[in-house]
Every structure is written in structure tokens, then in C-alpha cells.
C-alpha positions as CSV (number, residue, x, y, z in Angstrom):
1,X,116.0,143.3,35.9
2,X,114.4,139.6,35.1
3,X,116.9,136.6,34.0
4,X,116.9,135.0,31.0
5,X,113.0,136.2,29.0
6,X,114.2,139.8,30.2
7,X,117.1,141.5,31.0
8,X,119.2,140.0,34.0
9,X,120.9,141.4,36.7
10,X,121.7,138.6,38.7
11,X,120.8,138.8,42.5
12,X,123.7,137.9,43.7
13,X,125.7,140.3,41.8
14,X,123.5,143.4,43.1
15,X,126.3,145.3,45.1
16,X,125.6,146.3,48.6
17,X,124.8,150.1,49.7
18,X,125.0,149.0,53.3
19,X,122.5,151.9,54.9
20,X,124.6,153.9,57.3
21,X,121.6,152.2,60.0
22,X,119.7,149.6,60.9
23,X,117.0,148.5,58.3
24,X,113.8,147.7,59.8
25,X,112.6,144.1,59.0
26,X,110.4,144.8,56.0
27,X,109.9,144.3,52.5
28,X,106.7,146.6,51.7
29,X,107.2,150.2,52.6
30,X,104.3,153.0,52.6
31,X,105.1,155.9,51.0
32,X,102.8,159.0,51.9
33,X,103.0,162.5,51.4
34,X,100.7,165.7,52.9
35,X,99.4,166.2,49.2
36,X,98.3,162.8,48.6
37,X,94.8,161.5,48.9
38,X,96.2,157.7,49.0
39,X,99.6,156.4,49.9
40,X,101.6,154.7,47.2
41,X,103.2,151.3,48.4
42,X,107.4,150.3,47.3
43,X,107.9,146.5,47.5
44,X,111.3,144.8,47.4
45,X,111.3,141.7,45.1
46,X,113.6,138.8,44.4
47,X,113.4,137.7,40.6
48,X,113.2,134.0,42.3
49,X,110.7,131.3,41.6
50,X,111.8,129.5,45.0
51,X,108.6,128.7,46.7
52,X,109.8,130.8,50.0
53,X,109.8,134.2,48.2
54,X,106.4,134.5,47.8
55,X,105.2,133.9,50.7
56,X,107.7,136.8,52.9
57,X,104.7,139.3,53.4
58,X,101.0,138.3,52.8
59,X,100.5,141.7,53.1
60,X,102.0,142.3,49.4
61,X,98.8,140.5,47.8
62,X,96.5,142.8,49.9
63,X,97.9,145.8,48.3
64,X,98.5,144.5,45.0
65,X,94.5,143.3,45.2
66,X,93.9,147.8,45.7
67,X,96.4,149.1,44.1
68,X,95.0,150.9,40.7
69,X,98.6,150.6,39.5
70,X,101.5,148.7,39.2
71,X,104.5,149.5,38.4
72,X,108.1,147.3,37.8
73,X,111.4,148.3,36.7
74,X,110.3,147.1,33.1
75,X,106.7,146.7,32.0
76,X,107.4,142.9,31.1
77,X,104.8,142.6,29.0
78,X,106.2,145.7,26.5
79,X,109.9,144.4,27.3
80,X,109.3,140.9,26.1
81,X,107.8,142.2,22.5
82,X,111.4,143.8,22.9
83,X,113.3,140.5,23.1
84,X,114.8,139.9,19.7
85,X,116.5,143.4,19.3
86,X,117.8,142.2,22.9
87,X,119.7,139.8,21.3
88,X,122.4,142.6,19.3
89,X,123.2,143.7,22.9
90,X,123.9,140.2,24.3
91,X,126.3,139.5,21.6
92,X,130.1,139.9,22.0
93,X,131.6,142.6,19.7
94,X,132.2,141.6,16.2
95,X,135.1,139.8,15.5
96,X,135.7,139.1,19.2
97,X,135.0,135.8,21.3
98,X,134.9,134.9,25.0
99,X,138.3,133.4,24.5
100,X,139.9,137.1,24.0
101,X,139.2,137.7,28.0
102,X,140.9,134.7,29.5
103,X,144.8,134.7,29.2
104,X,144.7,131.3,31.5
105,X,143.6,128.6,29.2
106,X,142.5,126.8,32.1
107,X,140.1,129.4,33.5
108,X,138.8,129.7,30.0
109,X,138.5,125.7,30.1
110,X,136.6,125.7,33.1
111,X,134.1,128.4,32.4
112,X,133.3,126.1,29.3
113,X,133.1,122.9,31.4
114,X,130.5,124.8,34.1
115,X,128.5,126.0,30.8
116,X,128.3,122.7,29.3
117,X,127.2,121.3,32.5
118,X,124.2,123.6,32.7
119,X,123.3,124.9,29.9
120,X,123.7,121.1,27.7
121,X,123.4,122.4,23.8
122,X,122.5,125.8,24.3
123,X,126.6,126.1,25.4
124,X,127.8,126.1,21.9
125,X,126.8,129.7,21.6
126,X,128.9,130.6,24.4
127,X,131.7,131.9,22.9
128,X,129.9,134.4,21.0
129,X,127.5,135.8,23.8
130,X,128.9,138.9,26.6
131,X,129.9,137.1,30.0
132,X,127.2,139.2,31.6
133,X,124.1,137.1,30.1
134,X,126.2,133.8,30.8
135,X,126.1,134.6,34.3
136,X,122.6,134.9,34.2
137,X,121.9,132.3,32.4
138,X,123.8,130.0,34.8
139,X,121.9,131.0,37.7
140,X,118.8,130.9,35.5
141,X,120.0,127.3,35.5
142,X,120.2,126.9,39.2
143,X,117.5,128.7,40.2
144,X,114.1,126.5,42.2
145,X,111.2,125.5,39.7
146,X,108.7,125.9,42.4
147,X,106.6,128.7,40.2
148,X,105.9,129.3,36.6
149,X,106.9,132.7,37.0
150,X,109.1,134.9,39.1
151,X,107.8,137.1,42.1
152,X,107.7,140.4,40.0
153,X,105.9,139.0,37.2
154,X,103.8,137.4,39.0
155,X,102.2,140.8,40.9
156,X,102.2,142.2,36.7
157,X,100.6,139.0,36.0
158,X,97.6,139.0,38.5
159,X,97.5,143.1,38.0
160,X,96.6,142.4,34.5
161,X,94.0,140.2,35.1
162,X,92.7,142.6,37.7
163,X,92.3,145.1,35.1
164,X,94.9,147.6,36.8
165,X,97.5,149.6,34.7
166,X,100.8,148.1,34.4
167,X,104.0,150.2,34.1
168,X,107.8,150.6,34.5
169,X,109.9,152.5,35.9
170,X,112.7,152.2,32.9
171,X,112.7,151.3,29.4
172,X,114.3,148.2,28.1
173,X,117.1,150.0,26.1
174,X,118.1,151.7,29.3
175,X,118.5,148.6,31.1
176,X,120.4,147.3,28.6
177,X,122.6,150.4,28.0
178,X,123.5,149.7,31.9
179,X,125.0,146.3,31.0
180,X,126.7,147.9,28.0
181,X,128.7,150.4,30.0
182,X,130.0,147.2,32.8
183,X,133.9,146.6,30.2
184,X,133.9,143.4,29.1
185,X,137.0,142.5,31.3
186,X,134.8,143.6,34.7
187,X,131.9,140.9,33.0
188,X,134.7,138.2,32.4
189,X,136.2,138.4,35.6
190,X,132.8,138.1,37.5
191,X,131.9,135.2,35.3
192,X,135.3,133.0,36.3
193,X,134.2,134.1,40.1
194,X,131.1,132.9,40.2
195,X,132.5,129.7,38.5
196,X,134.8,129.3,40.6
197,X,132.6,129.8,43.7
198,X,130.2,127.2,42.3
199,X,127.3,129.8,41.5
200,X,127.3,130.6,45.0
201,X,125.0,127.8,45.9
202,X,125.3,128.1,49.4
203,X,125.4,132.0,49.7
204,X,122.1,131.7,47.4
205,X,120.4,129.4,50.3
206,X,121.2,131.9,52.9
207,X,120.2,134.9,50.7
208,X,116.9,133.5,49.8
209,X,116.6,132.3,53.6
210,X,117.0,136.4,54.6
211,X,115.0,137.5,52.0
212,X,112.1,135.1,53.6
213,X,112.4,136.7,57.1
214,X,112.6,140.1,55.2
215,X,115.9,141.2,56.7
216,X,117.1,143.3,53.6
217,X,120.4,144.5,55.8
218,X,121.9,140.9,56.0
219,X,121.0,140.8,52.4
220,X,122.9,143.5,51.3
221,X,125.9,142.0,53.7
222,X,125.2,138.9,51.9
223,X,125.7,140.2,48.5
224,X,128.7,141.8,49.1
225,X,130.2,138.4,49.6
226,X,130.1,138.0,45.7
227,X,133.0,140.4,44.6
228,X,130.9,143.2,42.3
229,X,133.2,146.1,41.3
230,X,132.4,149.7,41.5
231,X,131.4,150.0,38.5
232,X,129.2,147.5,38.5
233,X,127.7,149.5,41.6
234,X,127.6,152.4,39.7
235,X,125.2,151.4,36.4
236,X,123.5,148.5,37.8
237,X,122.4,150.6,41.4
238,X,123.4,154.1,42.0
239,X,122.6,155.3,38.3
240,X,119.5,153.5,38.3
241,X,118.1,154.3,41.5
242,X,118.3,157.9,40.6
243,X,116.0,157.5,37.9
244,X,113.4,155.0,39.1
245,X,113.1,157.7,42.4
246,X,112.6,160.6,39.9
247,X,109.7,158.6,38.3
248,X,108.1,157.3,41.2
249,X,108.4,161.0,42.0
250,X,106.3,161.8,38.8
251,X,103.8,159.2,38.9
252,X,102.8,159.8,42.7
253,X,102.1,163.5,41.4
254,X,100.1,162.7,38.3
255,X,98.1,160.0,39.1
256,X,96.3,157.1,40.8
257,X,98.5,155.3,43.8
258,X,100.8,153.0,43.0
259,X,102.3,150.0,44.1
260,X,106.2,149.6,43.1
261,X,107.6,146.5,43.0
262,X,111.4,146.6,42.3
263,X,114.5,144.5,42.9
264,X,115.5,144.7,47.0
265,X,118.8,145.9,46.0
266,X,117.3,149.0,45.2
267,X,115.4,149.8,48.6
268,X,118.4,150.0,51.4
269,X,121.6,152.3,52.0
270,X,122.4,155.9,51.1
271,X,121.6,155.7,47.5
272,X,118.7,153.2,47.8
273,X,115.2,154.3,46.5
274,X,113.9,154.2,50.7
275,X,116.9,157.2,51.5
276,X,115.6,159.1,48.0
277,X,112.2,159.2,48.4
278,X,112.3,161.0,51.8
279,X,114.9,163.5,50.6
280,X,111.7,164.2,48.3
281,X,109.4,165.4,51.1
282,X,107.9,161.5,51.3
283,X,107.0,160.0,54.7
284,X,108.2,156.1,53.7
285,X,107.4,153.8,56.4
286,X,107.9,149.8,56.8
287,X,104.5,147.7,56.8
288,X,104.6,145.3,59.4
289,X,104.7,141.5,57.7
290,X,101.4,139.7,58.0
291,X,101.0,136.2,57.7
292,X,98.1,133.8,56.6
């Protein structure tokens, strides 16, 4: 999920599925079958626009460059015309306020306080919004300026101009339904953490720094640093993962090749979409990182 212009799961708040093994060092995975005339690739994005991201596997922009298809969690393109309907699920029930969660006044004093900070005017609407899309709006906030766009736009982006077919792998409602299932307690308490943890700055320099060098293991251990509950685990990862595998599934049996560029979250552990798609019949192998 995108922060901010689409529907956010923050990457620091993707739990870990720790594989049960070692990960090889890769980002971009082949995934090939015995009834396929062309392998499909599965890429593990960031939802960055730090300079470093985009340049973890030159190899990316040579498949993206074949690939007839593309395919994201969203299409963005389709979610975006989506965007004020978005808003009814960002909003706090009626007749309830951010203010309900906190039994501290001080905690609730200093969420407002790291809002105001960041956010400037658009924090007068805090009160009324689901501590979920605060959180990503905060690290929308801190996030690097180095692109215009993040890394999975960016391959929709250049797809589009290509004149390939650009899909996704869920709906917008069903992303959003995910965040409607997290209680609102669960969201609250993760927003005063990462407050109180100031963003995760630091953890966020590290992260980024293993994403770049395409270790996805020490990401996960990374992420786990960050406190998300079960069932946070549950709707934002496991649930999803089913799904996105079962269509990949589909659309490798109907179709063109495709090239699947999804949150890295997704790929590792026992759940993650690498462990699913072989426990379809698929060969899914790392591509070795190339550099220019």
C-alpha cells in the first residue's frame, strides 16, 4: 500500500514473517513453471522516494523494459480516481475523536505536539481522522524528497509510457477494508509508539540501508523492532498474501508474463508470497543484482 495519494501501510509497521531460513540476497525473483513459455518476474519494493531505493537492482529496469505486464498491489492509476470515497474510511467513527483513545492526557498531548510539528495546518484535522492514516502521514512527512514519485509508481509510471498493461493484485476497497478490521485501540497504541520512538528515524536509516544491499532477512528483523500486533500481522500480511498469491496464480495461467512488483514485506517467511508460490508447483528463483 502507497502513503498518503493511496492507501498506506507504513514500512516500518509491516510485521516480520521471519523465513524459517536464510533469504538469499535479492530483491527480484524469477518465477517459472514447466507450462510457461516465459517466466514471470516478483520484485520487492519499498514505497520510498529515498534516492538509494532505486538503485538496489539495475536489473529491475531490464525486466520492467520486457515485461508485457505489470502488475502492483493497486493499479495506482484506477486507485487514485478512488481517492475521495477514501476519505469516509479515514475518518474516525461518528461522534468519536482521537481523544476517546488516550486515557493519559499527556500521551494524547504529545501525539498532538509531534502532529503539529509535521504536518503545520493540516494537524487541525487530526482529531477527526483514524490513528492509522496519521501514522502515515507522519512518515509521509519524514520520508527523503529525492524522487517525484515512489519506487512502485515509478515501474507503473514508465510501464505506461511503454504501452504495457498495468494491473493490481487487489482492489482499493479491499485494502482499505484491511485497515478497517486493525481496532482502533491497536491503531492508537501504534501511533503513541511511533511518537514516542521519534518515527523511528534511526531504525528507518538502517532499514533503507538493508533494503539497498537487498538483504530482505535483516529487514524483516528490522521491522520487528517497531512493535506491530498480531493482528496487525494478520490483515495487513498473512490475509493479504493469500490473495495476491492466488492472483498471480491466475494471471501467470491466462496471460502474457508479468512482472510483480509488491511491498518486500510480502516476499519472505512462511506466509510470504516466495514460500506460496512454490507450494503452487512454481520454480521461484533469486536474480542475481546487477549494477550499472
Amino acid at each position: 500500500m502507497r502513503i498518503l495519494h493511496l492507501p498506506a501501510i507504513p514500512f516500518l509497521l509491516l510485521p516480520a514473517l521471519l523465513p524459517g531460513q536464510r533469504t538469499p540476497h535479492a530483491l527480484l525473483w524469477k518465477i517459472s513453471s514447466d507450462g510457461a513459455e516465459a517466466p514471470s518476474y516478483l520484485y520487492g519494493t519499498v514505497h520510498s522516494r529515498d534516492g538509494r531505493v532505486f538503485h538496489a537492482n539495475d536489473s529491475l529496469w531490464d525486466i520492467a523494459e520486457r515485461m508485457p505486464r505489470v502488475v502492483g498491489e493497486l493499479d495506482n492509476e484506477e486507485a487514485r480516481g478512488g481517492a475521495m470515497g477514501m476519505m469516509k474510511n479515514m475518518m474516525m467513527p461518528e461522534g468519536r475523536q482521537l481523544n476517546d483513545l488516550y486515557a493519559d492526557p499527556k500521551d494524547l498531548e504529545r501525539i498532538h505536539d509531534a502532529l503539529k510539528a509535521r504536518l503545520g495546518p493540516a494537524a487541525m484535522m487530526a482529531d477527526r481522522l483514524k490513528p492509522f492514516w496519521l501514522m502515515a502521514m507522519l512518515m509521509e512527512s519524514d520520508m527523503a524528497k529525492d524522487s517525484t514519485a515512489v519506487l512502485d509508481d515509478l515501474l507503473q509510471q514508465r510501464a505506461h509510457r511503454a504501452g504495457h498493461e498495468v494491473l493490481g493484485l487487489e482492489t482499493l476497497q479491499e485494502q482499505l477494508d484491511a485497515v478497517e478490521h486493525i481496532p482502533l485501540q491497536e491503531q492508537a497504541d501504534q501511533l503513541l509508539d511511533l511518537v514516542k520512538h521519534d518515527l523511528y528515524r534511526k531504525d528507518m536509516e538502517r532499514l533503507v540501508k538493508a533494503y539497498a544491499a537487498q538483504d530482505l532477512d535483516k529487514v524483516m528483523r528490522m521491522m520487528r523492532t517497531t512493535g506491530a500486533t498480531d493482528v496487525m500481522d494478520e490483515e495487513l500480511i498473512v490475509e493479504r498474501n493469500g490473495r495476491m498469491a492466488a492472483r498471480m496464480d491466475s494471471l501467470m495461467r491466462t496471460g502474457a508474463p508479468c512482472l510483480f512488483a509488491v511491498g518486500a514485506g510480502h516476499l519472505p517467511g512462511d506466509r510470504g508470497l516466495i514460500r506460496a508460490m512454490q507450494e503452487r508447483g512454481y520454480s521461484v528463483d533469486p536474480v542475481a543484482p546487477t549494477h550499472r
